[in-house]
N, CA, C and O of each residue as an XYZ file, in Angstrom:
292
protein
N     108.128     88.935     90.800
C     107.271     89.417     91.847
C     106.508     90.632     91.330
O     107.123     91.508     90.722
N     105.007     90.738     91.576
C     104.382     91.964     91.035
C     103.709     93.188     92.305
O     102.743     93.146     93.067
N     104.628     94.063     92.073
C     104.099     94.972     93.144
C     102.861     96.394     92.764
O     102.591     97.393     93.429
N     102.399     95.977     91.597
C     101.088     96.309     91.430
C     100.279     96.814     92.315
O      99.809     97.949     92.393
N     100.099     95.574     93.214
C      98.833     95.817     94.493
C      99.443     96.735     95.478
O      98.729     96.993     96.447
N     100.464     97.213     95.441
C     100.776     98.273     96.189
C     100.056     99.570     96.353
O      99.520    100.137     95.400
N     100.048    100.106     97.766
C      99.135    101.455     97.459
C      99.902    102.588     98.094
O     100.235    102.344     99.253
N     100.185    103.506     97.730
C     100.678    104.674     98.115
C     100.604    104.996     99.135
O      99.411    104.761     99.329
N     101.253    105.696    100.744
C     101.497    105.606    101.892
C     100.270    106.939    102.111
O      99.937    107.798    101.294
N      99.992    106.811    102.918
C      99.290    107.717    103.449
C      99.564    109.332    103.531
O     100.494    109.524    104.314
N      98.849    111.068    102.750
C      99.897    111.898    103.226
C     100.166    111.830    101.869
O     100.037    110.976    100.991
N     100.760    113.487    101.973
C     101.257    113.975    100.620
C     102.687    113.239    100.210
O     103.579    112.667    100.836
N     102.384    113.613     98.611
C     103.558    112.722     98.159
C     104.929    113.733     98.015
O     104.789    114.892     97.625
N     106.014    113.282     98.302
C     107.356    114.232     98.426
C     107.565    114.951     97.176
O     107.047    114.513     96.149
N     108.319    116.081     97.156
C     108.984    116.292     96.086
C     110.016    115.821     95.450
O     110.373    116.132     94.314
N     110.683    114.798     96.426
C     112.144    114.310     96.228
C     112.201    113.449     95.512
O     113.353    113.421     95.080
N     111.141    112.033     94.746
C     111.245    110.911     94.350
C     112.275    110.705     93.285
O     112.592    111.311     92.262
N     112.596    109.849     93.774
C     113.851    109.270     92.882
C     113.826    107.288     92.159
O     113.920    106.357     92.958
N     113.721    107.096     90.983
C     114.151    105.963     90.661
C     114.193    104.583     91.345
O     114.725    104.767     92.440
N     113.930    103.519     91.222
C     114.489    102.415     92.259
C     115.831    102.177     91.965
O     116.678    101.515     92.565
N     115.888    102.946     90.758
C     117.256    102.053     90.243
C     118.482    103.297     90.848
O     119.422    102.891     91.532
N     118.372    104.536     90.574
C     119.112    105.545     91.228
C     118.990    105.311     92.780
O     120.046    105.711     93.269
N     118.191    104.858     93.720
C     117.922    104.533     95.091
C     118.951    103.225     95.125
O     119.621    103.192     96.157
N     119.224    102.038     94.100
C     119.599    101.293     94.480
C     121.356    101.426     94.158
O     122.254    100.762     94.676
N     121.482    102.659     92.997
C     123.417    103.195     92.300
C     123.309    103.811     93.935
O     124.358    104.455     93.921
N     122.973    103.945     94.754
C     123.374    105.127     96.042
C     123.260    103.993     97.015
O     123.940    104.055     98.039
N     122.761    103.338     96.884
C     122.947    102.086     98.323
C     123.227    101.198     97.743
O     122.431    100.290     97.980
N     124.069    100.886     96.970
C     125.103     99.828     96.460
C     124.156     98.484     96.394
O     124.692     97.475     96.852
N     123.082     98.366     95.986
C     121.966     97.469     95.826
C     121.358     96.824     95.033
O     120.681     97.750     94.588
N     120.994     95.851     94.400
C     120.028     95.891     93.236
C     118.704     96.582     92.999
O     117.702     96.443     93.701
N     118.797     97.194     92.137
C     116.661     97.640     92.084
C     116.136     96.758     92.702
O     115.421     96.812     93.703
N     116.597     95.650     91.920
C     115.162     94.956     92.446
C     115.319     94.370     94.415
O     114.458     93.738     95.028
N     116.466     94.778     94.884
C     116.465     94.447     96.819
C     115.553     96.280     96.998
O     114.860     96.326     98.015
N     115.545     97.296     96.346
C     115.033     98.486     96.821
C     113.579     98.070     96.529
O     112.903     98.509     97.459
N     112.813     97.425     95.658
C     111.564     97.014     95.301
C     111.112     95.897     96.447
O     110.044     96.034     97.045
N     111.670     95.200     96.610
C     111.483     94.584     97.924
C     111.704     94.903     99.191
O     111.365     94.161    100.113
N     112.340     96.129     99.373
C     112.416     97.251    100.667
C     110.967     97.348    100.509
O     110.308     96.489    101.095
N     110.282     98.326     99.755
C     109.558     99.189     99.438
C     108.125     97.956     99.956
O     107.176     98.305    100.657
N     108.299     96.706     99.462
C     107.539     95.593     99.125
C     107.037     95.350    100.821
O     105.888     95.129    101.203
N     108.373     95.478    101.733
C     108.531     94.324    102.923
C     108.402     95.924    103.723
O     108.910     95.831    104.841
N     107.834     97.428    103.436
C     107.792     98.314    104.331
C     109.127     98.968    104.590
O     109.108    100.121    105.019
N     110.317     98.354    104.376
C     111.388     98.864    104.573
C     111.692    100.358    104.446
O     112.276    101.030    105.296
N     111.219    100.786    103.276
C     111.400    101.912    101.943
C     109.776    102.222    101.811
O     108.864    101.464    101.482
N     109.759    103.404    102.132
C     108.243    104.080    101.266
C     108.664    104.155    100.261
O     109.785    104.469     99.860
N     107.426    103.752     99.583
C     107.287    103.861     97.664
C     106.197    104.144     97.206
O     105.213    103.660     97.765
N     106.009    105.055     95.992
C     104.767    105.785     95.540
C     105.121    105.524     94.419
O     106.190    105.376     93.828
N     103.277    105.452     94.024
C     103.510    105.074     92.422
C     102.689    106.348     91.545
O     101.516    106.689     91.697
N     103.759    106.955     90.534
C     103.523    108.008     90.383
C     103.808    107.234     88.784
O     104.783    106.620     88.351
N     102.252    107.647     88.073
C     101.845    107.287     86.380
C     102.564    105.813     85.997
O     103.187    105.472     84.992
N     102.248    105.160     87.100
C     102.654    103.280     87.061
C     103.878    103.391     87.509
O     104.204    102.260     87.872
N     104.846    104.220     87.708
C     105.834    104.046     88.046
C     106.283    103.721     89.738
O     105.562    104.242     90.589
N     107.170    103.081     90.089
C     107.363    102.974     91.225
C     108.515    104.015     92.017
O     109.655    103.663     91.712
N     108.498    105.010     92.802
C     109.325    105.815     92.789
C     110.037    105.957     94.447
O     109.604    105.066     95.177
N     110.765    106.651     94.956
C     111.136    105.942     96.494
C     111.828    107.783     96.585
O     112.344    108.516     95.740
N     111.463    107.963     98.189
C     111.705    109.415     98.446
C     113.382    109.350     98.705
O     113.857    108.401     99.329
N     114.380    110.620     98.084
C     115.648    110.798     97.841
C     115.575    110.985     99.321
O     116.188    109.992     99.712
N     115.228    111.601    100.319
C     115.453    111.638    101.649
C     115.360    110.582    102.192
O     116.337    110.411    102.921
N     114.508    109.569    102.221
C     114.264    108.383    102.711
C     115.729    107.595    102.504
O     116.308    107.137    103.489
N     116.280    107.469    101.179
C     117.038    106.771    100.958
C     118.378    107.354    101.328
O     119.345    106.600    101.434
N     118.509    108.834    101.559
C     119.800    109.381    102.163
C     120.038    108.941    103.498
O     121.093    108.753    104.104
N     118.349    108.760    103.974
C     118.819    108.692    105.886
C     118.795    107.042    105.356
O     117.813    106.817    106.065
N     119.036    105.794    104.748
C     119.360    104.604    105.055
C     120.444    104.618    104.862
O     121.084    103.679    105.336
N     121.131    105.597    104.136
C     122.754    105.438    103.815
C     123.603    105.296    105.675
O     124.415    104.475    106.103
N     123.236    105.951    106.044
C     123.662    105.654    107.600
C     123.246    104.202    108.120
O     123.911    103.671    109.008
N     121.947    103.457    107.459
C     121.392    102.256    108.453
C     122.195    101.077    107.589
O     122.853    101.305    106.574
N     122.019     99.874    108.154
C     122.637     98.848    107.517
C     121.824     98.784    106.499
O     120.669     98.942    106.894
N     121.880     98.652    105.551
C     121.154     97.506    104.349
C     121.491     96.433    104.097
O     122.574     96.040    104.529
N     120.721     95.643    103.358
C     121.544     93.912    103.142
C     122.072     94.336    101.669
O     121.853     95.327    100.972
N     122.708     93.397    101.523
C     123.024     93.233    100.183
C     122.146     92.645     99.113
O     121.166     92.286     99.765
N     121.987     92.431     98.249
C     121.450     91.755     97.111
C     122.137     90.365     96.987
O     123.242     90.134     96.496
N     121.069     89.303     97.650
C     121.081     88.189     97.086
C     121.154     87.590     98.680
O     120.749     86.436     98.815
N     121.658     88.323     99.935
C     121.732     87.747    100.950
C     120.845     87.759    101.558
O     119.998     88.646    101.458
N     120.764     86.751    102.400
C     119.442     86.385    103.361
C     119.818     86.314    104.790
O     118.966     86.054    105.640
């Protein structure tokens, strides 16, 4: 899946950004289910020098919400 065409959320960008892959070691996830958060609106994501990056606050307050798992539908 190519999330390329993605565009950065509206509004300054955080100081907090963190990894998909460190977003996904903290919500017990695969990168690639946090790339498809980010993909499906779930997760704000900014792309900072091609990179795809996801705010450390954002992902602290989902630690409280359900997430799915990786691979379930």
């Amino acid at each position: 899946m190519r999330y390329g065409h993605l565009q950065n959320p509206p509004g300054p960008v955080p100081d907090d950004l963190i990894s998909p892959d460190m977003a996904a070691a903290w919500l017990g996830i695969s990168p690639r289910t946090v790339r498809r958060m980010v993909y499906d609106g779930r997760l704000a994501g900014w792309y900072v020098a091609r990179f795809l990056r996801v705010s450390e606050a954002e992902v602290r307050g989902s630690l409280g919400r359900a997430v799915p798992k990786a691979g379930a539908r």
